[in-house]
N, C-alpha and C positions, 0 to 999 in steps of 0.2 A: 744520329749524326746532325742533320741540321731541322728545326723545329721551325723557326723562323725566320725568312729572308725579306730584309728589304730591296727593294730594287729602284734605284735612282736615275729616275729620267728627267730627260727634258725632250725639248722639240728637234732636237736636230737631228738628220740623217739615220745616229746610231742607235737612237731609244728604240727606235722596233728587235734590234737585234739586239739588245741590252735586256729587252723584256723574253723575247726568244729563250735567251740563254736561260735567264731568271726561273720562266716557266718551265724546260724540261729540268733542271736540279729540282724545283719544287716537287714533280712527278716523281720523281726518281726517288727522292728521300720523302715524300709525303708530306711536306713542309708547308704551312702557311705562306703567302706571300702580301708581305705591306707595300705598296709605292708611292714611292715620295716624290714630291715635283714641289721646285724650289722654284717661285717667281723670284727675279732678280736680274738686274739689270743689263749682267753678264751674258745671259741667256740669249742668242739668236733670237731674232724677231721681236725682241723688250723694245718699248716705247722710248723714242729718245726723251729723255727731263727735258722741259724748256728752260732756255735761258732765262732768268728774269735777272734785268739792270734796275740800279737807281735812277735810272733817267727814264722820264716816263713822255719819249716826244707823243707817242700816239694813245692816246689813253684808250682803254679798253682790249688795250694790245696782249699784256699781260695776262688777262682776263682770259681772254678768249683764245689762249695759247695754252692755259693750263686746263680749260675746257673740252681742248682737243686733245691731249693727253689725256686727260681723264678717263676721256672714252675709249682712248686709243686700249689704254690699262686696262678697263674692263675686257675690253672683244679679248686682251690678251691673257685675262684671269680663263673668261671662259672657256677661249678655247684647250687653256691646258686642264681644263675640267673635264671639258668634252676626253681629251683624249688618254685623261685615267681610265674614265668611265669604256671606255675602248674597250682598253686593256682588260681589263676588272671582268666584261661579259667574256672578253678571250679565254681568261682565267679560269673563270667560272664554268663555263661552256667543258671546258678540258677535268673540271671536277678538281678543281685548286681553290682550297680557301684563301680569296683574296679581298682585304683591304684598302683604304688610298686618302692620302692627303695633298693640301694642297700648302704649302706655308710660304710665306715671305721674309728673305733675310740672304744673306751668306750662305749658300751651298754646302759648301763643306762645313761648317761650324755644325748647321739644322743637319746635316746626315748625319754625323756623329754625335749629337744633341741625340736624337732622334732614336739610334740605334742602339741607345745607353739605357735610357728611358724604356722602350721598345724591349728590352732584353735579346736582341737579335743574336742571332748566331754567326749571319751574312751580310754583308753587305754585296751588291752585284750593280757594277754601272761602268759608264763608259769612258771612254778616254777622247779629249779631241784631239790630241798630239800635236798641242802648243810648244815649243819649245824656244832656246832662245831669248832671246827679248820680249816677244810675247809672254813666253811663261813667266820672267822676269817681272815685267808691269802687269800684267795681269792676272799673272796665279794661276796655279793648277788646281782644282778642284779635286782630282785625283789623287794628286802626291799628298795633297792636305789630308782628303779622308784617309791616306795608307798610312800616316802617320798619326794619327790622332784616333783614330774608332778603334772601340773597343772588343773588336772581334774583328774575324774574318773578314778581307775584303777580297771580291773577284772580279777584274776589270776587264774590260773585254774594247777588245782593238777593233775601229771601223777595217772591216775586210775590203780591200781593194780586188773590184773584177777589173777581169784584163777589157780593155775597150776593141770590139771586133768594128766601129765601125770607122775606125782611122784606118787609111790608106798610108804605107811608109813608101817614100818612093826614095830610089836608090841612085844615086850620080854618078857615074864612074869621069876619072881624069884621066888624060894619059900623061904623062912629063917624059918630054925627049932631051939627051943631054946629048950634046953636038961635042 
């Protein structure tokens, strides 16, 4: 059945449950698992670009605006290093041959780049359910890789828990008609 599954994460909310899912199909069919984590700028928590103008009123402005990006970039490479490497001892711990990369570019182009190359059989990632004008201006990642990759893809929806710790309070009216 399936031999090798990539699993595409990023940082936000659903990658633990995106890798969740990833790892019991891996058990279940005995399949290697690759994970792919795509820096880009799209991504939750990415560095914002600085601005840089042709008017330069305060010199060394520029400078030291792309300095602080810079760094920002790294702590932002590392940390989604760190948390392959997470994944990877979870993996592993559970007796899954797992893999991991880190790349930079387009999401969905490098997943499907990625999964071709890769000779994957799955793809497994998550959805943020952009939709609308969001998805409009800024693209589903999703809908791109279910359309372009060359195998199997399996998306998995953030699960919504019911919230126990709102209070609903109830108002009654009465209306008298005279």
């Amino acid at each position: 059945m399936f031999k090798k599954i990539i699993v595409a994460l990023d940082r936000s909310e659903i990658g633990q449950q995106v890798f969740q899912e990833a790892l019991g199909l891996a058990k279940l069919t005995q399949a290697s698992l690759m994970l792919v984590h795509v820096l880009s700028p799209e991504e939750e928590c990415s560095p914002y670009v600085p601005m840089v103008s042709n008017f330069d009123y305060y010199p060394g402005l520029n400078s030291q605006s792309f300095e602080l990006y810079q760094k920002q970039w790294d702590t932002f490479k590392n940390l989604g290093i760190q948390m392959l490497q997470s994944f990877c001892a979870q993996a592993s711990a559970a007796g899954v041959t797992t893999e991991f990369t880190q790349n930079i570019g387009n999401p969905g182009r490098i997943i499907c780049d990625f999964a071709h190359s890769y000779s994957a059989d799955l793809i497994v990632m998550g959805r943020r359910g952009r939709s609308g004008l969001m998805e409009l201006f800024l693209g589903s990642v999703s809908n791109y890789v279910l359309h372009h990759a060359p195998c199997t893809v399996h998306v998995v929806h953030l699960s919504v828990a019911p919230k126990t710790h709102e209070v609903v309070k109830e108002t009654t009216s009465s209306l008298s008609v005279n």
